[in-house]
KOLNUNU-242114 format. One line per field, with one value per residue (C-alpha): chain; x, y, z. Coordinates in steps of 0.2 Angstrom, whole numbers, plus 5000, padded with zeros to 4 digits. Each point is the difference from the previous one (the first is absolute). Last residue first. Layout:
! residues N
kette = c(A, ...)
x = c(X, ...)
y = c(Y, ...)
z = c(Z, ...)
***
This chain:
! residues 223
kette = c(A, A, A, A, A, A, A, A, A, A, A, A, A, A, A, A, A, A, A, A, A, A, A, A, A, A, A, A, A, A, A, A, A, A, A, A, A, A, A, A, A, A, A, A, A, A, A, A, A, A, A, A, A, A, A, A, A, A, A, A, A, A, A, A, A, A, A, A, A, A, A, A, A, A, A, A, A, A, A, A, A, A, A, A, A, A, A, A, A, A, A, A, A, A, A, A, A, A, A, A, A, A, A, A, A, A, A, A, A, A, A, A, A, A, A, A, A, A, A, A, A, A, A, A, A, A, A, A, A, A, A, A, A, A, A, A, A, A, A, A, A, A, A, A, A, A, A, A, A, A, A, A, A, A, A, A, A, A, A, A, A, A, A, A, A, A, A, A, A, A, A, A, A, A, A, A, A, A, A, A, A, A, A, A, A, A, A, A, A, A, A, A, A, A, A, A, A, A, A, A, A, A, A, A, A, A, A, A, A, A, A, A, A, A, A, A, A, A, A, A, A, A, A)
x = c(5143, 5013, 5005, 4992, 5013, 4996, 4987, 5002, 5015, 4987, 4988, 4987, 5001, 4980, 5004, 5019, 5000, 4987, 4997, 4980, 5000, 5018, 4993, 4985, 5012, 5010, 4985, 4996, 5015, 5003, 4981, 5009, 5014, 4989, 4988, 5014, 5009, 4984, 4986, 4991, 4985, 4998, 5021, 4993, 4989, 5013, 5005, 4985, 4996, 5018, 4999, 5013, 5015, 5006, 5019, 5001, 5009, 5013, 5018, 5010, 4994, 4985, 5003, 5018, 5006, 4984, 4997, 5017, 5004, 4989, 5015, 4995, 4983, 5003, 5009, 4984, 4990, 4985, 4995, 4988, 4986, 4983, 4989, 4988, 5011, 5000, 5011, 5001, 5013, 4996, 5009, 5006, 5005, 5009, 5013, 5013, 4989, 4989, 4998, 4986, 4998, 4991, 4981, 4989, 4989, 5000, 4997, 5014, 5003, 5012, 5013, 4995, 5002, 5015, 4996, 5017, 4997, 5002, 4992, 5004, 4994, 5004, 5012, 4980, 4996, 4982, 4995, 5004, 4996, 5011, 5016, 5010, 5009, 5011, 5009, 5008, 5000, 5006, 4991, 5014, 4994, 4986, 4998, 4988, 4987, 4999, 4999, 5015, 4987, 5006, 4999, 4991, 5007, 4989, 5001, 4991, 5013, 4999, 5007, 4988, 5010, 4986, 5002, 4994, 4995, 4997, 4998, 4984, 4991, 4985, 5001, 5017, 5001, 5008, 5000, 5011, 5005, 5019, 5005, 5012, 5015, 5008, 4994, 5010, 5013, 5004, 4994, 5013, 5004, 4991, 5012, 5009, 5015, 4993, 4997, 5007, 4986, 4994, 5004, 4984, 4992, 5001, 5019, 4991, 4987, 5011, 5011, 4984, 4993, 5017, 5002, 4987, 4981, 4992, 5008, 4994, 5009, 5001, 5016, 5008, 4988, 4980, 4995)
y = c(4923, 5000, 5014, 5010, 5004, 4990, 5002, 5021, 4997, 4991, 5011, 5011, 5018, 4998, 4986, 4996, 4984, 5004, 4987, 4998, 4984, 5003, 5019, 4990, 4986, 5015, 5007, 4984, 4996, 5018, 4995, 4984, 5009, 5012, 4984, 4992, 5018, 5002, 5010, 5017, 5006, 4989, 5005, 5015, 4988, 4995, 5017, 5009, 4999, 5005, 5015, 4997, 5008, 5004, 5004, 5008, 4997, 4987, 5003, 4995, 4981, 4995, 5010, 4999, 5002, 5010, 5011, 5000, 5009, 5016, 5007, 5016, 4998, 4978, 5006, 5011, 4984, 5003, 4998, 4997, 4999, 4996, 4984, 4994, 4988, 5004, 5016, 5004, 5005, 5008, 4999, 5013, 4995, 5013, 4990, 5008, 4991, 5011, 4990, 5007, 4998, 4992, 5002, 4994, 4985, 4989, 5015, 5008, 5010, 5013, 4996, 5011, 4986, 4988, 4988, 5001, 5021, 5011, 4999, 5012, 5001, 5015, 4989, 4991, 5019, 5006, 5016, 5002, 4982, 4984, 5007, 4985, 5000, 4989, 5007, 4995, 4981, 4988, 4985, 4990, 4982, 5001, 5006, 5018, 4989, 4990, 4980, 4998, 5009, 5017, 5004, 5003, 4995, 4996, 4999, 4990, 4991, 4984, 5009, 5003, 5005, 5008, 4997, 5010, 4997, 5011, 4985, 5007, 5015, 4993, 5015, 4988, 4986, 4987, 5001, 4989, 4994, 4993, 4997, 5006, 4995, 4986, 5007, 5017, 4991, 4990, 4981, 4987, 4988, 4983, 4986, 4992, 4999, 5008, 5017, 5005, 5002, 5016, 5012, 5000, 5021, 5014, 5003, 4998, 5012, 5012, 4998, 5002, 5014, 5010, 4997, 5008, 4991, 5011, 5006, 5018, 5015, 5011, 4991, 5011, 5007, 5001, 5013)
z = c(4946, 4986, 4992, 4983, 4991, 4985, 4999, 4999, 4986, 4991, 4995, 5009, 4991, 4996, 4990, 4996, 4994, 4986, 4989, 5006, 5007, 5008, 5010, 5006, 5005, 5009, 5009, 5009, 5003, 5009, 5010, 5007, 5007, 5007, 5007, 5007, 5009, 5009, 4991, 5009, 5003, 5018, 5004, 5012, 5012, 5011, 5004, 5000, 5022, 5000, 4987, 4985, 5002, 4983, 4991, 4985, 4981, 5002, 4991, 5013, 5002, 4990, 4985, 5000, 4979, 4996, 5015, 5004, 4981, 5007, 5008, 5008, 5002, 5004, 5017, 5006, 5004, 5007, 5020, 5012, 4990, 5012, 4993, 4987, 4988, 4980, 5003, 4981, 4989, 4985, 4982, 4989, 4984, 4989, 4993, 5011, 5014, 5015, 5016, 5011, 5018, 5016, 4992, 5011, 4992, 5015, 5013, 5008, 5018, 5000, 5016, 5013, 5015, 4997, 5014, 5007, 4999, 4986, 4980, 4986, 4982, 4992, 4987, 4996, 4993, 5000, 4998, 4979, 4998, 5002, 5000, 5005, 4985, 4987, 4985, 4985, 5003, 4985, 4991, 4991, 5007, 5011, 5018, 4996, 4991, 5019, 4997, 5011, 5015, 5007, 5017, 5014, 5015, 5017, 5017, 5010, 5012, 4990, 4985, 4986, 4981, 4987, 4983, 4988, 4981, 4987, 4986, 4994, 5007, 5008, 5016, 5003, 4989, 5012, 5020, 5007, 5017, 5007, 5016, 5005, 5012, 4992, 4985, 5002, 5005, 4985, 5001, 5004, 4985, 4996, 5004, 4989, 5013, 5015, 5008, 5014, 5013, 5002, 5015, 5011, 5001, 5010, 4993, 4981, 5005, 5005, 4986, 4989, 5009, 4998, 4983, 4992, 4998, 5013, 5017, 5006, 4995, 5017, 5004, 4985, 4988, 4997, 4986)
***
């Protein structure tokens, strides 16, 4: 595990009050007018990719900033973020010989750094109900680092999913980059997707289908 100055910059603070000194201070916002993103949309774009390996409602979202790195993490509509599910245990054990905490990268260009397929498993989050859901890479690229904060206190996962409770962190190859977002939605089409799945969920009298109901709507941001 990666610690210190070794530790390179993902979603935590550091990168995002770096990104913020690199960056324009924003205007002041206006009487009725609309608010300021968060920092992580000012600095992310946001990607989908919606019923992982066709299991419904596991959905990721993946976080692409402009210098190519990527953060996996869990999407609104994830079974693991609704109301009253609870986290037991999360693990990066993948496999008996193959542990994402192994994972170990050196160098500006972060050479050694396991390299992922779209359908790589990052970890598993086992719930107290029993669940145990897989989270999957979904961008081709080299990990440079996992989370270890959300092992020994799971409840980031679900209360900061796009901030401090992120899964992994990606580097796409260069000559990749622009092309890694091809299977995936934009924040639009997610947003439309969720609709979809609610009307479903009214037609049939069932407002919690598949563990999407209305708390996720309604938690889902802005673009």
């Amino acid at each position: 595990p990666q610690t210190g100055s070794d530790r390179p910059a993902a979603i935590s603070d550091p990168l995002l009050r770096e990104c913020a000194r690199r960056s324009p201070a924003p205007m002041a916002a206006e009487a009725g007018s609309r608010p300021q993103p968060s920092m992580v949309d000012r600095y992310f774009s946001r990607w989908y990719k919606t019923d992982v390996k066709g299991k419904p409602c596991e959905d990721h979202c993946i976080l692409q900033h402009s210098n190519r790195i990527c953060v996996i993490t869990l999407a609104e509509s994830h079974p693991v973020l609704q109301s009253g599910r609870k986290i037991k245990n999360i693990s990066y054990q993948i496999s008996a010989n193959c542990s994402r905490l192994q994972n170990k990268v050196s160098g500006k260009s972060k050479r050694g750094g396991q390299f992922l397929t779209e359908l790589a498993p990052l970890c598993r989050i086992l719930c107290t109900d029993g669940k145990e859901y897989t989270i999957y890479s979904c961008i081709r690229g080299r990990l440079l680092e996992v989370n270890e904060s959300i092992l020994q206190e799971p409840s980031l996962l679900q209360e900061k999913p796009s901030t401090e409770g992120y899964i992994a962190v990606v580097l796409p190859k260069f000559e990749e980059s622009k092309s890694i977002t091809q299977g995936l939605i934009n924040q639009e089409l997610y947003q439309d997707v969720i609709s979809k799945r609610q009307k479903e969920a009214e037609e049939l009298g069932n407002t919690d289908l598949k563990g999407l109901g209305p708390p996720a709507l309604n938690n889902l941001s802005s673009p």
